[in-house]
C-alpha positions as a Markdown table, in Angstrom:
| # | Residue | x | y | z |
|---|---|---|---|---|
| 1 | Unk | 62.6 | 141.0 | 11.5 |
| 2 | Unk | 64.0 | 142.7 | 8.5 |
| 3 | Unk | 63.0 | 146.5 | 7.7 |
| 4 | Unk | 61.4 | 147.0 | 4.2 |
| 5 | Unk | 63.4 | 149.3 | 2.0 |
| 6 | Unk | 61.5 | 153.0 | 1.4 |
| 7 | Unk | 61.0 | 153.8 | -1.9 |
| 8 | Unk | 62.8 | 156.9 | -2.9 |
| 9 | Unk | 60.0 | 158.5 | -4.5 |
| 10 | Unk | 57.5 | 157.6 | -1.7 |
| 11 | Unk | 57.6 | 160.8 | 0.6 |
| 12 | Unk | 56.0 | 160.7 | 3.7 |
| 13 | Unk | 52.9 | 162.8 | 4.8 |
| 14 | Unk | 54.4 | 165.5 | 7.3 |
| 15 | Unk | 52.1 | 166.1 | 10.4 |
| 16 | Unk | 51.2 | 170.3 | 10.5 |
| 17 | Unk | 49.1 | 171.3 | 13.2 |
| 18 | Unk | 47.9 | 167.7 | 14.4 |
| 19 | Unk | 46.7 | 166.9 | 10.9 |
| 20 | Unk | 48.4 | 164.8 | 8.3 |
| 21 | Unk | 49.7 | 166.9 | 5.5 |
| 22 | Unk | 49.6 | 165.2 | 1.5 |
| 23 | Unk | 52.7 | 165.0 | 0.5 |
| 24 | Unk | 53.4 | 166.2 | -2.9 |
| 25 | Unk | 54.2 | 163.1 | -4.9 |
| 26 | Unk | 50.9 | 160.9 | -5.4 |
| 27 | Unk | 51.3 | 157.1 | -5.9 |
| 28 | Unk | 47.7 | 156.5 | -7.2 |
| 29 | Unk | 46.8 | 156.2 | -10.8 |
| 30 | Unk | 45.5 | 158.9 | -12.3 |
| 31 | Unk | 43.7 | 159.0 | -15.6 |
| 32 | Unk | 43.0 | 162.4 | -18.3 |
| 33 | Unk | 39.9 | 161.2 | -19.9 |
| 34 | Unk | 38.0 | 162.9 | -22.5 |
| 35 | Unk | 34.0 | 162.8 | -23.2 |
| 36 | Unk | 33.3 | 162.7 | -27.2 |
| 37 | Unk | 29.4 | 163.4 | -27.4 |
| 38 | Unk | 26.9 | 164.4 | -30.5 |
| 39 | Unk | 26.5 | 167.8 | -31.5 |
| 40 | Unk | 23.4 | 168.8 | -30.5 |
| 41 | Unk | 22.3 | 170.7 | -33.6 |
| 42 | Unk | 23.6 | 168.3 | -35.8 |
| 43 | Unk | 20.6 | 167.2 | -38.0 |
| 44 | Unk | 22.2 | 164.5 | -40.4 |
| 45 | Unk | 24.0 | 162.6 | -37.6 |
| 46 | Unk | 27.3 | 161.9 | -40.0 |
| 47 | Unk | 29.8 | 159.8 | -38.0 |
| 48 | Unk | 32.9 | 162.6 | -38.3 |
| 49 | Unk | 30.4 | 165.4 | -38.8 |
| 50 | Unk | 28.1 | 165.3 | -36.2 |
| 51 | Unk | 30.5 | 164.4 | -33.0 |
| 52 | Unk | 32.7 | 166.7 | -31.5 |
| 53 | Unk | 35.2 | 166.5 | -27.8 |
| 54 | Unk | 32.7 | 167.2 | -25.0 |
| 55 | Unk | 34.2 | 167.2 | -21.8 |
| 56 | Unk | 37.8 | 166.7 | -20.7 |
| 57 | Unk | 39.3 | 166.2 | -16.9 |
| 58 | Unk | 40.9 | 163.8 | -14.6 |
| 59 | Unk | 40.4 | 161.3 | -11.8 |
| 60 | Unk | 41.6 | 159.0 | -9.7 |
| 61 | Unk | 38.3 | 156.7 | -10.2 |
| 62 | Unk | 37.0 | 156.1 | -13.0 |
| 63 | Unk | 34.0 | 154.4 | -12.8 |
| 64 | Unk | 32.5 | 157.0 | -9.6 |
| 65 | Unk | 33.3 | 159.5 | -12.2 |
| 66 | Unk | 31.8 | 158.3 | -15.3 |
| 67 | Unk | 28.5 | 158.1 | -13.1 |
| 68 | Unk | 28.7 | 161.3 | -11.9 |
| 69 | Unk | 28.8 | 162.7 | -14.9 |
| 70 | Unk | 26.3 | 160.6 | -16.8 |
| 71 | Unk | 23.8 | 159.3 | -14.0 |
| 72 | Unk | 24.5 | 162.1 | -11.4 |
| 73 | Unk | 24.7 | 161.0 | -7.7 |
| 74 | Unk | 26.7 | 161.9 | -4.6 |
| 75 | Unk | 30.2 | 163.4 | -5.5 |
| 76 | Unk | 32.7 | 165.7 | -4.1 |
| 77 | Unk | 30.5 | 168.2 | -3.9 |
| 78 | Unk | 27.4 | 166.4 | -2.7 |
| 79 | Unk | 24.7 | 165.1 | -5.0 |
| 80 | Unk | 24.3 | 167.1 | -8.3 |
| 81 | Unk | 22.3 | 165.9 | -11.2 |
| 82 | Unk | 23.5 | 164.4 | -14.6 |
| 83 | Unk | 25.7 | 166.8 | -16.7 |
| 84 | Unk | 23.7 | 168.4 | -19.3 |
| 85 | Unk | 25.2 | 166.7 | -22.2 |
| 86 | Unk | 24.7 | 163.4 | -20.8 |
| 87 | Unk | 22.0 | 162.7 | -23.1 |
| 88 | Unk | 24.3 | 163.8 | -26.3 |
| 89 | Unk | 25.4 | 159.6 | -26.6 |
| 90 | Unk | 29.1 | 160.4 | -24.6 |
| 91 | Unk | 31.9 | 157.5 | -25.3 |
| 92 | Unk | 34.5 | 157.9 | -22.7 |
| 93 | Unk | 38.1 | 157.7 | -24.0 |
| 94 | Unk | 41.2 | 157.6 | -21.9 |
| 95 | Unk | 43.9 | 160.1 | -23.2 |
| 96 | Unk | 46.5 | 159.2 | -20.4 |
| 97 | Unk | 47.0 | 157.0 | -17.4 |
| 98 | Unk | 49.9 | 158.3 | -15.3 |
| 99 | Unk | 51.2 | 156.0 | -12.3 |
| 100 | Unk | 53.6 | 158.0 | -10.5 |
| 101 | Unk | 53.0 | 161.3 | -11.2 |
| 102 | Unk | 52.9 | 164.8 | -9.4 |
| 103 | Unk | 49.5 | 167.4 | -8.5 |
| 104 | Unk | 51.3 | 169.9 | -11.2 |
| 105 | Unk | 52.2 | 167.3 | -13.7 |
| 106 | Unk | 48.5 | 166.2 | -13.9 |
| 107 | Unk | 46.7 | 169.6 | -13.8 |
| 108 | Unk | 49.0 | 170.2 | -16.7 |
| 109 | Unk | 48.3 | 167.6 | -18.7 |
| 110 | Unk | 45.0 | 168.3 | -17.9 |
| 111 | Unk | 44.9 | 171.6 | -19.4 |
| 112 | Unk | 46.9 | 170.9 | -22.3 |
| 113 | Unk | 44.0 | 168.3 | -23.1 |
| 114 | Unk | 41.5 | 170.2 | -22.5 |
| 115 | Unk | 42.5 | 173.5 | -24.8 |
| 116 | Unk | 44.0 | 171.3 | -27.4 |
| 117 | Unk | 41.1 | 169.2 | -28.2 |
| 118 | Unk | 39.1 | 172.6 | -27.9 |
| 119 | Unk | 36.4 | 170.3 | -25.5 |
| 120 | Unk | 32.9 | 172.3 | -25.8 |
| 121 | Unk | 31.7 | 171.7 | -22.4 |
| 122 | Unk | 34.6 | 172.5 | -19.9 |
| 123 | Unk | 33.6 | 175.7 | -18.3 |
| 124 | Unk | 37.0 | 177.1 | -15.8 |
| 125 | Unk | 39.6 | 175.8 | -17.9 |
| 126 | Unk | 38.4 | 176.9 | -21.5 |
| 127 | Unk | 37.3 | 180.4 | -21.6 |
| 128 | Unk | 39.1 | 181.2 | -24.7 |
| 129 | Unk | 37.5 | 178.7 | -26.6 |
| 130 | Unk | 35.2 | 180.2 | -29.5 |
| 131 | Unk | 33.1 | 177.1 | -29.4 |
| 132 | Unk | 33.0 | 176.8 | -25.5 |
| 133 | Unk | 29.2 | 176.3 | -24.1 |
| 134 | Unk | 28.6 | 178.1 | -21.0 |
| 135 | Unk | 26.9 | 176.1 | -18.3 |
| 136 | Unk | 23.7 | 178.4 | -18.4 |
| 137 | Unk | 23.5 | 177.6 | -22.2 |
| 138 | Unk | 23.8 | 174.0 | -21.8 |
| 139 | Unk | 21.0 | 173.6 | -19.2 |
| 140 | Unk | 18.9 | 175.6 | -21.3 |
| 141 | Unk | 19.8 | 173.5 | -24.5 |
| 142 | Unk | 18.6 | 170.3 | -22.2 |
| 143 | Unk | 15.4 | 171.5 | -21.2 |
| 144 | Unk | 14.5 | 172.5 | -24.8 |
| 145 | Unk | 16.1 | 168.5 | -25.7 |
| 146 | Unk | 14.1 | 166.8 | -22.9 |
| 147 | Unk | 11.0 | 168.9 | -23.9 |
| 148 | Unk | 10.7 | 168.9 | -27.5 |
| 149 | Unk | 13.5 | 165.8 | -28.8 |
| 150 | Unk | 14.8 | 166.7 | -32.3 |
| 151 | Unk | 11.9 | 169.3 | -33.0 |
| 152 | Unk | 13.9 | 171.8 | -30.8 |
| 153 | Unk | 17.1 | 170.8 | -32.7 |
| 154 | Unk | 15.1 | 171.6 | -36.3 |
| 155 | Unk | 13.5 | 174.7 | -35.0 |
| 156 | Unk | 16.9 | 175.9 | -33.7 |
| 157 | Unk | 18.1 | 175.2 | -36.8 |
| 158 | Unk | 15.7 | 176.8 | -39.2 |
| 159 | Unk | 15.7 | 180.0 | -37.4 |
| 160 | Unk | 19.1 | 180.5 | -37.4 |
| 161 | Unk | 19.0 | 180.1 | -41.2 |
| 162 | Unk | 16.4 | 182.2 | -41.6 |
| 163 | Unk | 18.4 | 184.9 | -40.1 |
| 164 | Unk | 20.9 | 184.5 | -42.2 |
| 165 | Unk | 19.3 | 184.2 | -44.9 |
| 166 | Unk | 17.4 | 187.8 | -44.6 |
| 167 | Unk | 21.0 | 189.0 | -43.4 |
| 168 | Unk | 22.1 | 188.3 | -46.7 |
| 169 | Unk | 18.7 | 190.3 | -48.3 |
| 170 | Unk | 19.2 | 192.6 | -46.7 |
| 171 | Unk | 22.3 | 193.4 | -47.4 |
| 172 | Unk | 22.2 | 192.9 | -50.4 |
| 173 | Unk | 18.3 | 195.7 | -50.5 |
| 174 | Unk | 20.9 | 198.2 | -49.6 |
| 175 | Unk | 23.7 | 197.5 | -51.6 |
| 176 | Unk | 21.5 | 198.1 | -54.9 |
| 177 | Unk | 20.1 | 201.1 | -53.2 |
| 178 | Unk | 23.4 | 202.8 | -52.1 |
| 179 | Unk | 24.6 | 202.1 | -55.6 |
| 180 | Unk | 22.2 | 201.6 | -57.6 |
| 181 | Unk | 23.1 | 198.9 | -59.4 |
């Protein structure tokens, strides 16, 4: 009987404490996906305009992890509901798929994805994105969606003109009364 050959960049999991340890170099194929989804207050629905990146991450299965996120269901951390933009029309796109690859190497790439395509949704790994939308924010925005449909969208939207708007006046009220132009 002939002895297979190990592969050099197969490691084997060392035991610690009666348990089987990881090792550090992963043979399974890992994907860095990212989520593109509709802006929610986007009221013409222009194909460039109205979409921005979503949602960024990584996985090891695809398809459990697509439902997760848009179904909901049983996951890693027991069974959650749909995310809140799942609603938003999300296309799925794969940014990388990495064979051989190390925890580091991925969790990098990861995060180089995720703050260079400035993804709106990712919560941990984005905090210094302007655009970012909390978690709280995105619930909320939702509800209002599942209650009210595009009226919440156009209400949104109008109000945050009209505060503009009388921004502007007023501004303007006390320029011409500091000066009196």
């Amino acid at each position: 009987m002939s002895r297979r050959k190990r592969s050099p960049f197969r490691r084997p999991a060392r035991k610690r404490n009666g348990r089987v340890r990881r090792s550090w170099w992963v043979r399974t194929t890992e994907e860095i996906y990212v989520y593109r989804t509709r802006k929610p207050r986007a009221p013409l629905g222009l194909p460039f305009i109205s979409r921005h990146f979503g949602y960024g991450g990584r996985t090891s299965d695809p398809a459990r992890r697509h439902h997760e996120h848009t179904v909901g269901g049983k996951g890693r951390w027991g069974n959650r509901p749909a995310q809140p933009w799942s609603d938003l029309e999300p296309t799925r796109h794969v940014v990388f798929k990495l064979k051989s690859r190390t925890e580091f190497m991925t969790h990098l790439l990861e995060v180089l994805v995720i703050r260079g395509l400035l993804c709106v949704y990712n919560d941990k790994l984005n905090r210094g994105n302007p655009r970012r939308i909390s978690l709280t924010r995105a619930r909320w925005q939702r509800v209002l969606r599942d209650k009210y449909g595009r009226a919440a969208m156009w209400g949104e939207l109008i109000g945050r003109y009209l505060i503009i708007l009388s921004t502007v006046v007023l501004s303007y009220l006390i320029y011409r009364w500091m000066f009196g132009a």
